[in-house]
N, C-alpha and C positions, 0 to 999 in steps of 0.2 A: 859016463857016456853022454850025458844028456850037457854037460859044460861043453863039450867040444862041437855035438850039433850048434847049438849058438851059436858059440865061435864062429865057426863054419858060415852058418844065417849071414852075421854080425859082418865078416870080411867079403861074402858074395853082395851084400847091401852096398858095402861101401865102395869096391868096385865097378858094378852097373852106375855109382854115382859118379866117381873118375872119368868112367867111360862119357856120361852124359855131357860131363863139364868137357872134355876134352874134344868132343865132336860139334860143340857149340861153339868151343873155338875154332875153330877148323872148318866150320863153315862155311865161312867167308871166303875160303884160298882156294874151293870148287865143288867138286861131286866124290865124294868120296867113296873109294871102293871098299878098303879095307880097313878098321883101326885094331888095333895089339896091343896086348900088355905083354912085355917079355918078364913073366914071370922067375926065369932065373935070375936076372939082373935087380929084380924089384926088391925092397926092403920093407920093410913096416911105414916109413916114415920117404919113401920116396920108389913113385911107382915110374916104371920105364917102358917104354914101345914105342909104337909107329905108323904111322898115316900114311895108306896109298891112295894115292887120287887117279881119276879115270884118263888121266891122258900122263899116269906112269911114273909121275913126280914122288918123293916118297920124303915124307921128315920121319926125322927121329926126335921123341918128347922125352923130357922130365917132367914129372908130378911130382910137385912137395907143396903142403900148404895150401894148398892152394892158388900156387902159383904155375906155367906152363915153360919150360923151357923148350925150343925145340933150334933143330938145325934142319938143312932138307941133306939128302945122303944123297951124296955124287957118286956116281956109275962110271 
């Protein structure tokens, strides 16, 4: 029981850090409303979601590595 709390610590750690990095990038493109991990999509080794900004615009990101891929998603 006590391996899987860890666990658990260990993977909510390292996504508040995703998160951080991700919104530092994103910074710069405005006022951000909303950001996401789409946790179905996500893997161990590449996290997925999406940036909404205050005037509606919306990308979709890849996390891997430490690197950001993103697209903005057309409506």
């Amino acid at each position: 029981m006590t391996g899987a709390v860890v666990k658990k610590q260990l993977d909510d750690k390292r996504r508040q850090q995703i998160l951080t990095e991700v919104r530092t990038f994103f910074d710069s493109f405005g006022t951000i409303e909303v950001l996401y991990i789409n946790g179905f999509e996500s893997t161990n080794t590449c996290v997925k979601g999406g940036v909404v900004f205050d005037d509606d615009v919306t990308f979709l990101f890849e996390y891997r590595d430490g690197e950001i891929d993103y697209r903005e998603e057309k409506r």
